[in-house]
C-alpha positions in Angstrom: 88.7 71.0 64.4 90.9 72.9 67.1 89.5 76.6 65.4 85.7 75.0 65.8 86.8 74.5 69.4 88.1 78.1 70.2 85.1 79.3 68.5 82.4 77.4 71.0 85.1 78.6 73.6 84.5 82.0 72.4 81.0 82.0 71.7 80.4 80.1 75.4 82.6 83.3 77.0 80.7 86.0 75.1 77.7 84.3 76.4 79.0 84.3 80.0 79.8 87.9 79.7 76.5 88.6 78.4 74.7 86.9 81.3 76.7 88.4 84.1 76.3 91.7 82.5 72.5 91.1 82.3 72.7 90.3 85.7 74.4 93.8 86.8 71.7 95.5 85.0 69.2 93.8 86.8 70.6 94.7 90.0 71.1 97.8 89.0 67.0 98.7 88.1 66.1 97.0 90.7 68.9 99.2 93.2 67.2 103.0 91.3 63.1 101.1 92.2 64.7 101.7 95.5 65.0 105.5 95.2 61.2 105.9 95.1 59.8 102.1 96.2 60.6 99.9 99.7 61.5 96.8 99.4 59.0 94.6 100.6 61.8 91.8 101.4 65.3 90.9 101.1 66.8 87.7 100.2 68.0 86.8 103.2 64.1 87.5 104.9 62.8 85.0 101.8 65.4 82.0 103.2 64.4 82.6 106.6 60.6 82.9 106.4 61.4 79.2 104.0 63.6 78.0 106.9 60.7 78.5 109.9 58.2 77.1 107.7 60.2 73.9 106.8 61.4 73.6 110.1 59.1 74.9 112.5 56.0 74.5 110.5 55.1 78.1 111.5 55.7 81.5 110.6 56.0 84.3 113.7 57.0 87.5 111.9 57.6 90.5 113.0 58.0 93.6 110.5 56.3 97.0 109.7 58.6 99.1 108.0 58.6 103.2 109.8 60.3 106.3 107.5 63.6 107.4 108.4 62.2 110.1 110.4 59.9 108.1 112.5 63.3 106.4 113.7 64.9 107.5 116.9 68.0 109.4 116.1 69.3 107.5 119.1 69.0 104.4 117.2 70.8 105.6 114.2 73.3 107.0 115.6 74.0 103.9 117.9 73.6 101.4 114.9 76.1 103.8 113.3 78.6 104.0 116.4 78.3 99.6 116.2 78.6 98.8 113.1 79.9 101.6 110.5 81.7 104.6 112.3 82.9 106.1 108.7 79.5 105.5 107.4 78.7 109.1 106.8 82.2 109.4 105.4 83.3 106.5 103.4 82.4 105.8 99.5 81.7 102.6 99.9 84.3 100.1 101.6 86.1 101.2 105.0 89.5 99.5 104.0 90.8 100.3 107.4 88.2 98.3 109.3 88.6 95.8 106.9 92.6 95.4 107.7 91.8 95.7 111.4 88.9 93.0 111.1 91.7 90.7 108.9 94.6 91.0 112.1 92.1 90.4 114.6 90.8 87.0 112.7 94.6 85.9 112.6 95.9 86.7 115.6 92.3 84.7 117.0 93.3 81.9 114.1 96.5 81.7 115.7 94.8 81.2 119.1 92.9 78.7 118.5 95.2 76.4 116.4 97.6 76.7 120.1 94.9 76.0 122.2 94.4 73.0 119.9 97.6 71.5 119.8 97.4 71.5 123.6 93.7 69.4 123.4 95.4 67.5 121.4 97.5 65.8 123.8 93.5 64.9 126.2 91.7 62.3 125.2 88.4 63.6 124.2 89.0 67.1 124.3 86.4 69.0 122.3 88.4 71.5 119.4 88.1 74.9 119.7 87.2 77.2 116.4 88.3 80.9 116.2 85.8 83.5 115.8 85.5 85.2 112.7 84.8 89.0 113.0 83.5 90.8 110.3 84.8 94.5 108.8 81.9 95.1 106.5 79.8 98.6 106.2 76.3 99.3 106.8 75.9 99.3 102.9 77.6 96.1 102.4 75.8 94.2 104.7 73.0 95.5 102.9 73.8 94.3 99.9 74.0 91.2 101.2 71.0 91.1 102.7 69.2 92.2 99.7 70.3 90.0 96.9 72.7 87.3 97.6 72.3 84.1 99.9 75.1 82.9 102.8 77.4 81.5 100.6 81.5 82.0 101.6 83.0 82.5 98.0 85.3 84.7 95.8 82.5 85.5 93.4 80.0 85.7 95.7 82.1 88.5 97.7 82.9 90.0 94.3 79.2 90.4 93.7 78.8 92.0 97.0 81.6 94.4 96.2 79.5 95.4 93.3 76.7 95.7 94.9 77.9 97.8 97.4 79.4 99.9 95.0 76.0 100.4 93.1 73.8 101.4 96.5 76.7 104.1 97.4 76.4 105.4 93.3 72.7 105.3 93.4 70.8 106.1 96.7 71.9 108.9 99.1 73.3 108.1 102.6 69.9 108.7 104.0 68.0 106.4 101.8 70.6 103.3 102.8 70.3 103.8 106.4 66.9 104.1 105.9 66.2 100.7 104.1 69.0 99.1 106.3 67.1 99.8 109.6 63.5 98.5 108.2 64.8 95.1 107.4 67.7 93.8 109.5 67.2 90.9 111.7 66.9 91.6 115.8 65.7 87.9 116.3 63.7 85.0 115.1 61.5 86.2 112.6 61.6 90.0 113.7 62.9 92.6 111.1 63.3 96.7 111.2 63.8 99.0 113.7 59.6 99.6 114.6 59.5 95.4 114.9 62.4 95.5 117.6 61.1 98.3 119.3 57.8 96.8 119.7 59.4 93.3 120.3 62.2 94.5 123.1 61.0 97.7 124.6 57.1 97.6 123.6 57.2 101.3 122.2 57.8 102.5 118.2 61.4 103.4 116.8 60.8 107.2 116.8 60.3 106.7 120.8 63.7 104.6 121.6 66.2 106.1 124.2 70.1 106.3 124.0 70.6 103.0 126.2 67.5 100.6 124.5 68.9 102.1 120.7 72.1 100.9 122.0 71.3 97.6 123.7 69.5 96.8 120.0 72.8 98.1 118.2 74.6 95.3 120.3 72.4 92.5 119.7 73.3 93.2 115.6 76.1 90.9 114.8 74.2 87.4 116.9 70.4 88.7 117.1 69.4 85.3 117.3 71.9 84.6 120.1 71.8 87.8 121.9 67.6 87.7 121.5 67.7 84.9 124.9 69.7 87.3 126.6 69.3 90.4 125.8 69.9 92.3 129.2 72.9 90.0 129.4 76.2 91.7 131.5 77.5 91.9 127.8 74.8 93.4 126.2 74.3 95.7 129.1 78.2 97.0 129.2 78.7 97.4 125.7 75.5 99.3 125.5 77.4 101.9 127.7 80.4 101.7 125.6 78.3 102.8 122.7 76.0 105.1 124.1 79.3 107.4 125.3 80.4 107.2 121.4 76.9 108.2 120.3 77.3 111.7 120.9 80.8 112.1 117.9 78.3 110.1 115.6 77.3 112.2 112.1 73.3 111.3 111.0 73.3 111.5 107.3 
């Protein structure tokens, strides 16, 4: 009885194994398509073109996807300077942003659970929540963006890991950036560096300036947010602080 028990234990492991493995594979064919093919969507442009349509009934889209040369250096280099500075030179993770990104989202955990004992003591007072801030790499949030849904979990961060690990092995710097700049978000329902151009500025990628690549390179972490605003006194002044960084920035 207990050995036919361990050996449905075992048999329902090796299965497991087998179908994460499969899995990996998958992802992997489908990362080398990319060497030759664009992707025509991501996962994360699926659940949003879903979430319009259910909620808003409508579907205003925004995407035409430009080759890495029809980009504005500008805007690479600006994305680059916002969101990845090591992305030229890093394998795959920067640990160091990521250790920076972890003390920040303490020391702002910290802050908030303070502030929060002192609303504590009004009646009524509204609790405040820390903001998170994120340490991950171009690539990463590309993997993300690709294949795997919003979900906040171990596994689901350990598939991203993998992931990431499997675009860095497979497709040269160049190719990333590339695919990365066609199809993230810089608003409701507009996707890739020719849509925002078109969208913002009403000219095409390869014709962006420093300060309009870097006013989009802001509005990357909250394009949905920054998109009502986007000539906001934030926008605007950390524009300038990325535009003067611009010029140390490596293209691949």
């Amino acid at each position: 009885m207990i050995r036919a028990g361990w050996q449905q234990l075992l048999r329902f492991i090796a299965l497991l194994a087998l179908s994460v493995l499969a899995l990996q594979l998958y992802f992997a064919l489908r990362i080398a398509l990319m060497l030759a093919v664009d992707p025509q969507s991501t996962s994360f442009q699926r659940s949003e073109a879903w979430r319009l349509l259910t909620q808003q009934h409508r579907l205003l889209w925004s995407q035409q996807w430009v080759g890495y040369e029809r980009i504005s250096s500008h805007l690479k280099r600006a994305v680059i300077a916002s969101e990845d500075a090591a992305f030229t030179d890093h394998s795959c993770v920067d640990w160091e942003a990521l250790e920076k990104a972890w003390e920040k989202n303490v020391r702002a955990q910290a802050r908030a659970e303070r502030i929060n004992e002192r609303l504590a003591q009004r009646h009524g007072a509204k609790a405040v929540t820390a903001e998170v801030i994120g340490g991950s790499t171009i690539t990463q949030q590309l993997a993300k963006n690709l294949f795997l849904d919003g979900e906040r979990s171990l596994p689901r961060k350990g598939q991203e890991f993998l992931l990431t690990f499997m675009l860095e092995a497979m497709l040269p710097k160049q190719r990333i950036l590339e695919i990365y700049l066609n199809n993230v978000e810089w608003g409701e329902g507009v996707f890739g560096a020719q849509a925002a151009a078109r969208h913002y500025f009403h000219v095409d990628a390869a014709q962006l300036g420093a300060y309009p690549a870097a006013r989009l390179a802001v509005m990357l972490p909250a394009p949905k947010r920054f998109e009502k605003r986007p000539d906001s006194p934030y926008v605007s002044g950390r524009a300038g602080t990325i535009v003067a960084r611009m010029a140390a920035v490596d293209l691949p």
